[in-house]
N, C-alpha and C positions, 0 to 999 in steps of 0.2 A: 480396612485399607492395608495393602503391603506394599513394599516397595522391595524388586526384585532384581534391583538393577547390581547390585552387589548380592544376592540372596540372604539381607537382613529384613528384619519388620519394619516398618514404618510405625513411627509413633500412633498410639490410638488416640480418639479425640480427647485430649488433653485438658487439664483444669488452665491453662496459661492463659493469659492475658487475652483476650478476644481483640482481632485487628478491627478497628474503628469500620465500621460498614458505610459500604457507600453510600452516601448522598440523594437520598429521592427528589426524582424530577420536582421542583416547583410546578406547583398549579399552576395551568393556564390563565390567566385573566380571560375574563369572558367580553369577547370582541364587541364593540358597538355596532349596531343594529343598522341598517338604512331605513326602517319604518321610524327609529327615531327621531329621524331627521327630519322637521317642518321648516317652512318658507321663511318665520320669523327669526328663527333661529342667526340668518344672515344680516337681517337687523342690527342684532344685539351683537355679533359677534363686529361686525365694521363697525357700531359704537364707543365698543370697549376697546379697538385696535386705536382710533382715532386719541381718546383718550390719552390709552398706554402712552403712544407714540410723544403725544406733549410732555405729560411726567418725564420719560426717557430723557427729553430734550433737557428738560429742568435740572434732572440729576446730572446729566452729563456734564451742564453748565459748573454747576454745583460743586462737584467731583475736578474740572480745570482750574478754579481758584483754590478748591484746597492746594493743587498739586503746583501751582505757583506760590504762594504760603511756603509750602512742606521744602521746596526746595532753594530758597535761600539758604544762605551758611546758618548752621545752626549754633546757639548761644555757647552750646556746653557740648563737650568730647564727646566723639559717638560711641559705644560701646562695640565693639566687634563682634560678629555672629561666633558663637557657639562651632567649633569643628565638629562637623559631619563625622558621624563614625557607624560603619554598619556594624550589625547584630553579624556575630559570630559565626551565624546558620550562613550569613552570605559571603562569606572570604571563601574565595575559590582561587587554585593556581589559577597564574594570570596564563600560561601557554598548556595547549596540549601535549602530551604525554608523547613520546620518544616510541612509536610503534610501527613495523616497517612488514610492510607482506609482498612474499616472494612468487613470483611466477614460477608453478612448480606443474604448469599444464603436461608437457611433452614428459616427464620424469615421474607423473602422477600414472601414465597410462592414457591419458583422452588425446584422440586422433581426429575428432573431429572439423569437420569442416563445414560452414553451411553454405548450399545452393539456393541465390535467389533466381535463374533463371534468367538474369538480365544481359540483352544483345545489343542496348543501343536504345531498343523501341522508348524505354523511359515509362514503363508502367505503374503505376502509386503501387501496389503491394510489392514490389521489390525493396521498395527503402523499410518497412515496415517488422520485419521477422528479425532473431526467433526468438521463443523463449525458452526456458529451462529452468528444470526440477529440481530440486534435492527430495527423494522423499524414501523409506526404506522398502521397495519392492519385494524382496526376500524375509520381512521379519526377522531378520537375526540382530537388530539392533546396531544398524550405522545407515549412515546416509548413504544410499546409492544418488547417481546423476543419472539425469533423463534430457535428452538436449529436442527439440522440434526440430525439422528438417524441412524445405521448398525445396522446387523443382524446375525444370524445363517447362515453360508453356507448351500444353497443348499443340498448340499449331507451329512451333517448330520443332525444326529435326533434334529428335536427344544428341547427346553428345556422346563421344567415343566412351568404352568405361562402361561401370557399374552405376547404375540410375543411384541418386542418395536417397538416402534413407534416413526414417526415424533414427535416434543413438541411444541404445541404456549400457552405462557401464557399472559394473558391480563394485563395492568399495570392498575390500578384506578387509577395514577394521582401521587400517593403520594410513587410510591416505591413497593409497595406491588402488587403481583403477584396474576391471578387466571387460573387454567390449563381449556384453553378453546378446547383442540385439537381435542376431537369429535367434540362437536357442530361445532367446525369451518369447520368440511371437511378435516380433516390435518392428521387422527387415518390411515398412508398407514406405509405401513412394505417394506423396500427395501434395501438393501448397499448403503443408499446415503453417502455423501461427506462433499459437500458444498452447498453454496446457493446462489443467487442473488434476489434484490427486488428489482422491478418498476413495472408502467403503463405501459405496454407496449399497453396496446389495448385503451388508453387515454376515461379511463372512468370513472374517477376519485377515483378508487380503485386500490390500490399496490399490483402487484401480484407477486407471488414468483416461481421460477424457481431452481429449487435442483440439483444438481449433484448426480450422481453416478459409481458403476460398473456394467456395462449395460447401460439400456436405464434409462435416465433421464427423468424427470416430470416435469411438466409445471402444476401449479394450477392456474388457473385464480381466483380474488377475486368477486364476487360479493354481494355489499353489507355486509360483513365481511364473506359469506361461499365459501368457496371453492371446484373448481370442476377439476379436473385434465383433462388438453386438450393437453398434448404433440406432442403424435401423430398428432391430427388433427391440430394442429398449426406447426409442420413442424419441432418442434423442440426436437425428442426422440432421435435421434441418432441411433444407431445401440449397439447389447444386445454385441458382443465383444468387445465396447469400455470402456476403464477407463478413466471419467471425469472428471474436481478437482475443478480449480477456475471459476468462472463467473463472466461478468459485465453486464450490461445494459448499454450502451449509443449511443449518436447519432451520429453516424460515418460519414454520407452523410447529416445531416443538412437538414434532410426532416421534422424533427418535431414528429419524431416517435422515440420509441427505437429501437436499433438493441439489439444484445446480441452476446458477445465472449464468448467461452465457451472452457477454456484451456483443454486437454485430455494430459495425462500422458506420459502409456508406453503400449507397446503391451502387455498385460498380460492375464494369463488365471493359472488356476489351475495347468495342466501340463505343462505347461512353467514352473512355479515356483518352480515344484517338479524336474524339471529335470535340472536346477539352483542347487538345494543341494547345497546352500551355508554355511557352517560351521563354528562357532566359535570355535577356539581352546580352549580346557579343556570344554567347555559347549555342543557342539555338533547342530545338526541342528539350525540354525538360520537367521533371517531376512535377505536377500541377496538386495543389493546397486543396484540403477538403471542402473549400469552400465553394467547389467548383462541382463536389457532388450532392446527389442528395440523403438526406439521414436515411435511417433504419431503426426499427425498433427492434430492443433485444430480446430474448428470449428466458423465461421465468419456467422452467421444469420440476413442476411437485413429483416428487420420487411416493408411487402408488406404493411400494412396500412391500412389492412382487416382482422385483427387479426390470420395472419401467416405468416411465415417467409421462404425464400428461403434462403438455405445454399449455400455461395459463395464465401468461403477462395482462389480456388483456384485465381476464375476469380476479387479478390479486392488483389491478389497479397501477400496473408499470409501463402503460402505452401511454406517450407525450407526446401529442400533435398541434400543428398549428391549427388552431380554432379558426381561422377563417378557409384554409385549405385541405385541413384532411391531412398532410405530409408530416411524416415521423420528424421532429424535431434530434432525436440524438443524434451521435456520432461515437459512440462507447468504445475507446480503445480498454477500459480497465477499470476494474471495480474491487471494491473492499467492503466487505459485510464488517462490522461495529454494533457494536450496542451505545450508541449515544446520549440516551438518556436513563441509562441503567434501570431498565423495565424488564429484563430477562427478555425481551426479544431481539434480533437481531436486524437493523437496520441496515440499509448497502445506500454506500456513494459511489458516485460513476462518474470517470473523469471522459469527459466529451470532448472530441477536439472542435475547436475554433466554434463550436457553442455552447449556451450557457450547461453547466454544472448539474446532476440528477443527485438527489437527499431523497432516497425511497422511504419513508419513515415506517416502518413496521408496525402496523395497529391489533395485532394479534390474527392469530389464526389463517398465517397468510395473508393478509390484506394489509396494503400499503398505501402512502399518501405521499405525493411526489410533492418535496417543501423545500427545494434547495435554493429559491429567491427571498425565501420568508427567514433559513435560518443564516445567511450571509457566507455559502459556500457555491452559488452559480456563479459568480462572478470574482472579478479581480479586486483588489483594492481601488480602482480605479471605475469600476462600472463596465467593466466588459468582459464580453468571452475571452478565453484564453486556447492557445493552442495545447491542450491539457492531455498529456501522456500517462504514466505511472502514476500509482497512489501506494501511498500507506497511512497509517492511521496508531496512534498511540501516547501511550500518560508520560511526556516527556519532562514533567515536572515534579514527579513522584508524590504529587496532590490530582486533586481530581479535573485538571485539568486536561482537558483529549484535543492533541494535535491534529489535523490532518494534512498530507502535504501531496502536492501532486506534483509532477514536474512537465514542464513548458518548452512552448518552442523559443528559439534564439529571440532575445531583444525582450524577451517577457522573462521575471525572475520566477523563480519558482515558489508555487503557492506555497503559505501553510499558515493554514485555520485553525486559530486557536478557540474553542469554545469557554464561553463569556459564564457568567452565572445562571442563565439559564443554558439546559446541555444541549437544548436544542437550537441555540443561536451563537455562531461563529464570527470573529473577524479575522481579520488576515495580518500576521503581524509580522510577514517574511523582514521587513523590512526593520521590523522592532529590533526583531530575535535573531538580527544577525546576518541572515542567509541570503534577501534580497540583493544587493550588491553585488556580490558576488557570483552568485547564478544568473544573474542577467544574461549575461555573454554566450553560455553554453546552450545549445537545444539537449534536454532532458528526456530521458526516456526511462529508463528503471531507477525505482527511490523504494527507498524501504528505512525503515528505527530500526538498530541493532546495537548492542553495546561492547563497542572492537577492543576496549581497554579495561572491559569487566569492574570500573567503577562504580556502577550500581544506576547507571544515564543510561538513559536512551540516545544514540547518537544518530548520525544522518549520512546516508549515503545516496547520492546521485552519479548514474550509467549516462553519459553524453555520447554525441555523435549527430550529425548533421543529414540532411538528406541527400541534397547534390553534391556531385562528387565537382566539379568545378567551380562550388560555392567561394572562395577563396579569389577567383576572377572578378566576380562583380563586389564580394563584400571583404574587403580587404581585414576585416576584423574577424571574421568568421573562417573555421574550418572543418571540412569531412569530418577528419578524424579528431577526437577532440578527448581530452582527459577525463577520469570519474574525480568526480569530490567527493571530499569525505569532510564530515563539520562534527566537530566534537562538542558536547555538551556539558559546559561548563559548570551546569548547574545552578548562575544566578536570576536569581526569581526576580531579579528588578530589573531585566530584559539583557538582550545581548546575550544572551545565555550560550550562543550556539555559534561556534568559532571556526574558520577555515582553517583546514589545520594543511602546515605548508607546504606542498606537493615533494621538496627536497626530502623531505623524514620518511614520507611512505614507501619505501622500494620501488617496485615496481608498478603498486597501484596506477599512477598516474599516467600511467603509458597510455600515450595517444591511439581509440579505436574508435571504429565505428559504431559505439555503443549501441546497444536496445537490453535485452535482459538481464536482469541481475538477481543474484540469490544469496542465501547464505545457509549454511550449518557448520558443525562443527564436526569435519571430517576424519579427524585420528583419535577423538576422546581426550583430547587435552584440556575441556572447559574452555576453551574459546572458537570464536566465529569468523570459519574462513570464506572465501568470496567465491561467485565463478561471475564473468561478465561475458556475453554473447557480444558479436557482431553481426552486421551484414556483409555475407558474400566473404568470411574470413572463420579462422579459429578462434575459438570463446579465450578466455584466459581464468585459470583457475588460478587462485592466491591463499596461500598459507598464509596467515596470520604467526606471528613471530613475537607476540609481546611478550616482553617478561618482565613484568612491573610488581609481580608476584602478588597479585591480588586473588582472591579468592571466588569462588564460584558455588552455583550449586543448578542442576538440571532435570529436571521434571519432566517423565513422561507419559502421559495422563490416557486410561483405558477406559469407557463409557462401561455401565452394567449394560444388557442386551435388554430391550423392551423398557430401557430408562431412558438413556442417552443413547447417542451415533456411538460407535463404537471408537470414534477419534476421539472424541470429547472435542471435536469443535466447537467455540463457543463459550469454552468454559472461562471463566475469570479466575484468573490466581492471583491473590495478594501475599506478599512475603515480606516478613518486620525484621528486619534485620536494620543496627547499629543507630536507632531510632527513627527509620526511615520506613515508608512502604513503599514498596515496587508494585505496580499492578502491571501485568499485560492477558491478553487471549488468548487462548489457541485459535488461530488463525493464519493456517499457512497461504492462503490466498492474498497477494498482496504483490509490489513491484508492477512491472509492465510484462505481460505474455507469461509469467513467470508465476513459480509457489520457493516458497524456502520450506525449510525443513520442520515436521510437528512438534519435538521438543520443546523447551521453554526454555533458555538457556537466563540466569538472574547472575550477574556482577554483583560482588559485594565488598570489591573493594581488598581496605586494611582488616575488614571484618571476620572475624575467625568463625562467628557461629549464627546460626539462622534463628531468632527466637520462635518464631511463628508461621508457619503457612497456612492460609484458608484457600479452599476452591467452592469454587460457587458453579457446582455443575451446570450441564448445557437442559436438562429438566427442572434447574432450579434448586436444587437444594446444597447447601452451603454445610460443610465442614470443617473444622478447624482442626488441624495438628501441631502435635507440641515441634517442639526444636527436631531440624532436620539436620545430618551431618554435610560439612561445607566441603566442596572439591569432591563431590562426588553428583553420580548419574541416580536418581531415584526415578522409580514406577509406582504410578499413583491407581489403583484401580477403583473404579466406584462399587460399592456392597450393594449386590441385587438386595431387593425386597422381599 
C-alpha cells in the first residue's frame, strides 16, 4: 500500500485492532410452499380463529375489571417513576453547528449557463436538466467541474449567438476555475441530461458518458482530450429514447466497468402535444409522467475491449406489466449499493410516479428485481411516489443503510432505513426528522455528505418546481424554491436528522430552480463544497466556510489492474476513529443527473488521530491499516498479485 498524497508511505498492514467486520446477511427463511397448502387446512384455521376470537373477548372483559379495580385511589402514596436519563453515547448538541457557504460561482471562473430550449411550446424535457460532475479529468489531483448542456429543439429556428455547449472547466488547485471545453474535445451541442464518469476502458483516464434525448455520447479521455466513441463502443442507444440517470460500476466483478443507463418515459414531440396537458387559469402546461409511457433502462456489460453489450434483458432488469407487455419504469436515477454486504453490488432506481426498482444483484451479473418485497417501491403510505434523486448511505455509523430519494411537492422525501434484515426497508422520513419538513419542496438532487466534518453523515436536498406560474394556482408552492440541508445529530433513538435554519447558511438557501447537485472539496481544505444547477439559468457554486476546526482525513483509492476497476468503485472503507466507525463506498454515482467527486472525504470531528482503516476492495479482498495521519489527503493503491 502507499499513500502518495503527501509522498509519505502508508502504514503497512498493521498488528492494531481489527474493525468489527460487517454483518453477514441473515439466512433467508425458506418461503411456504402452495403445494402445502390443502382444503382442510381452512377448516382448522376458521376453527381456531372462531375460538381465538371468544378467549379474546374473555380476556378483554377480564382486562376492563382489572382496569376499574386498578384505578380507584389507591390506599398507600404512589412512588414516582424513576428520571429517565440517557446513556452518554446519546447527548448530542441540541442545534446544528454555525456553518455558512458562500456563492463564490462568477469569482470561481464558471460562466455558465444552461439552455433548455423552451418557447412557450411547454415540452416535459425542458423542466428536467442538467446535471453535473465534480470528477478530476486531468489526473493532477483536484476536482475539475463538468456541467451538461440542452439546446434549441430541432424544429425551431436556433437562436442568434453561439449554439451552447457541453462546459469542463479545469480547477488549479485552489478553487478557481478555467473554461477548458474546446481544447478538451467537450464544445458538442445536443439535448443532454446527465452524466457519468469512470475508466471504463482501464487506461488510466476518466471518461465521461452523457445522457440525453436521443442518442447519448460516450467521450473517451485521452490524455485530458476527448473523442466521442458512443456508437462504436455499443453504447448510443437509439435517437427515440429519453435517458436521465447513469452509473458506472462493476456489476460481475470482472474488473471492468459496466454502465446502467436509467431511460424515462416514451416521449417524442407529438406525444407531448397530444398530452395538451393544462393548467387551470394559465392554460398549456408541463404534463406529469403519468401521462407517458415507461421505458426500460439500459444494462451495458463493459466486454473488456472497450465496448459494451447491452443486456438488461438477459441480467434480469426488464419490468413489465404482465398482463400487457409495457415497461413499467420510469428511471430518472439510480444508486448501485451493496445492501446486504455479499461483495456484489446491488442498484436502486428512483421511478417517477411508479413504484420503486431493488435490482438485487445474485452474482455474476444477474439480478432479481425485489423492491416490493424489501419495503423500498413504495411510500410510507402504499404508494408510488414522484421519485427524483437518490443516494444511499451508513448514516448511523452502525450498520444501518439509509436510502433517500427526493419527491415531487406535497410528497416528503423518502428515506429507507434498512431493518435487521439488509434486505428489507422502512421509511422513517417521518421518524428521523426529514418528513415534515420536505413535504412542501419538489426535490430533485439529494445526496449524504458530512458539511461540518463531525464524523455524520448529513442530508442535502436540490428543490425547484416545474411550472413556472406554479405559484397562480398553488399559493403554497414556488418555481424557485430553496436547497435544504438537514444535519445529523447523531441520536440513535430517532429525530436524529435536523433542519438546520436557512438564516446560518449563507447563501445556500437562495431560491433556484433546482435539479443537480454535487459535491467535493475544491481548494484542499478537507471540507465539502456544493455546486447546484438549474433550469434555463447559472448553477451556483458554494464554498463551504466552516471553521469549527474539526479534523479530517481523505482517501483516494487506486484498483490493481486485472483485480479491481482502476476507481475502486465499490470498495467499502471502514475508518475507527474516537470509538466510532464510519463506513462509506466509493460511489460517485448518486444525486439526480449528477456524480460527485471519487475521493472519500471522513469527518472526525474533536478527534486528532485515525486508529484504523480497513478497505474491502471492489474484488473482495479486505486490508487493514494501522493509524493514518488526520487533516491530510492519502492515496491508497491495491498491491497487484
Amino acid at each position: 500500500m502507499t499513500a502518495s498524497a503527501d509522498g509519505a508511505q502508508a502504514p503497512e498492514q498493521g498488528a492494531a485492532r481489527p474493525l468489527p467486520p460487517a454483518a453477514a446477511a441473515p439466512a433467508a427463511q425458506e418461503a411456504p410452499q402452495d403445494d402445502d397448502w390443502v382444503p382442510a387446512d381452512d377448516t382448522v384455521i376458521g376453527t381456531a380463529f372462531r375460538w381465538s376470537l371468544l378467549a379474546l373477548l374473555v380476556i378483554a372483559a377480564a382486562a376492563g375489571v382489572t382496569w376499574l379495580v386498578r384505578s380507584r385511589p389507591a390506599a398507600v402514596p404512589v412512588t414516582p417513576p424513576r428520571e429517565l436519563v440517557l446513556p452518554r453515547a446519546q447527548e448530542r448538541p441540541a442545534e446544528p453547528p454555525a456553518v455558512r457557504f458562500a456563492d463564490i460561482t462568477r469569482a470561481a471562473g464558471i460562466d455558465f449557463v444552461h439552455t433548455n430550449g423552451a418557447r412557450g411550446q411547454k415540452y416535459l424535457p425542458e423542466t428536467m436538466g442538467s446535471g453535473v460532475v465534480f470528477f478530476d479529468y486531468d489526473e493532477d489531483g483536484d476536482a475539475d467541474l463538468f456541467f451538461v448542456n440542452s439546446c434549441a429543439w430541432p424544429w425551431d429556428s436556433a437562436p442568434a449567438g453561439a449554439a451552447p455547449t457541453l462546459a469542463l472547466y479545469e480547477n488549479d488547485g485552489t478553487g478557481r476555475f478555467r473554461d477548458v471545453t474546446a481544447n478538451a474535445g467537450l464544445a458538442h451541442t445536443f439535448y443532454g441530461m446527465g452524466a457519468a464518469a469512470g475508466d471504463y476502458d482501464s487506461d488510466g483516464d476518466v471518461d465521461l458518458f452523457v445522457t440525453a434525448v436521443g442518442e447519448n455520447r460516450l467521450f473517451r479521455n485521452d490524455a485530458g482530450t476527448f473523442r466521442e466513441v458512443a456508437r462504436e463502443a455499443g453504447v448510443a442507444g437509439v435517437a427515440s429514447q429519453w435517458s436521465s440517470g447513469a452509473a458506472f460500476f462493476d456489476a460481475d466483478r470482472d474488473a471492468d466497468l459496466d454502465l446502467l443507463v436509467c431511460n424515462y418515459v416514451q416521449w417524442s414531440k407529438e406525444i407531448d402535444e397530444k398530452v395538451g396537458y393544462q393548467l387551470v387559469g394559465v392554460g398549456r402546461a408541463y404534463g406529469p409522467p403519468t401521462n407517458f409511457g415507461g421505458a426500460q433502462s439500459y444494462y451495458y456489460r463493459n466486454e473488456g475491449n472497450g465496448t459494451f453489450r447491452e443486456m438488461a434483458k438477459e441480467a434480469g432488469m426488464w419490468v413489465t406489466q404482465p398482463a400487457t407487455g409495457v415497461p413499467v419504469g420510469k428511471g430518472l436515477a439510480a444508486v448501485p449499493v451493496d445492501l446486504d454486504r455479499d461483495g456484489w453490488l446491488d442498484v436502486v432506481i428512483a421511478n417517477d410516479t411508479v413504484r420503486k426498482f431493488l435490482f438485487h444483484n445474485l452474482g455474476g451479473g444477474k439480478f432479481e428485481e425485489i423492491g416490493e418485497s424489501a419495503g423500498v417501491a413504495y411510500s410510507s403510505d402504499g404508494l408510488p411516489t414522484g421519485a427524483m434523486g437518490i443516494d444511499a448511505a451508513y448514516y448511523r455509523n452502525d450498520l444501518a443503510l439509509a436510502v433517500a430519494i427526493g419527491n415531487f411537492a406535497n410528497e416528503m422525501t423518502s428515506f429507507y432505513v434498512s431493518q435487521k434484515s439488509p434486505l428489507f426497508f422502512a421509511d422513517q422520513s417521518m421518524a428521523e426528522g426529514i418528513g415534515a419538513v420536505s413535504r412542501q419542496n419538489l426535490t430533485f438532487g439529494v445526496f449524504f455528505f458530512d458539511y461540518d466534518l463531525d464524523g455524520r453523515n448529513d442530508l442535502m436536498l436540490a428543490n425547484g418546481h416545474l411550472e413556472e406560474e406554479i405559484n397562480a394556482v398553488q399559493p403554497s408552492q414556488h418555481y424557485k424554491q430553496s436547497a435544504r440541508l438537514f444535519w445529523n445529530s447523531g441520536n440513535a433513538r430517532g429525530g436524529c436528522m435536523v433542519a438546520v435554519d436557512a438564516a446560518t447558511l449563507g447563501d445556500l438557501p437562495r431560491p433556484l430552480v433546482g435539479r443537480g447537485a454535487s459535491f467535493a472539496d475544491i481548494e484542499g481544505d478537507g471540507d465539502l463544497d456544493v455546486v447546484l444547477t438549474q433550469v434555463a439559468g447559472e448553477p451556483m457554486l458554494l464554498r463551504n466556510e466552516q471553521s469549527l476546526g474539526h479534523h479530517w482525513l481523505r482517501l483516494s483509492l487506486r484498483g490493481a489492474p486485472g483485480r479491481s476497476n482502476l476507481d475502486a468503485i465499490g470498495a467499502l472503507v471502514e475508518v475507527r476513529a474516537g470509538g466510532a466507525v464510519q463506513r462509506k463506498t466509493v460511489m460517485p454515482a448518486r444525486s439526480y443527473l449528477s456524480q460527485v467527486e471519487l475521493p472519500l472525504t471522513f469527518g472526525l470531528g474533536k478527534e486528532e488521530a485515525v486508529a484504523e482503516v480497513r478497505i474491502t476492495w471492489p474484488d473482495g479482498e479486505t486490508v487493514d491499516l494501522g493509524a493514518l495521519a488526520a487533516d491530510r489527503a492519502h492515496r491508497i493503491e491495491q498491491t497487484s498479485r
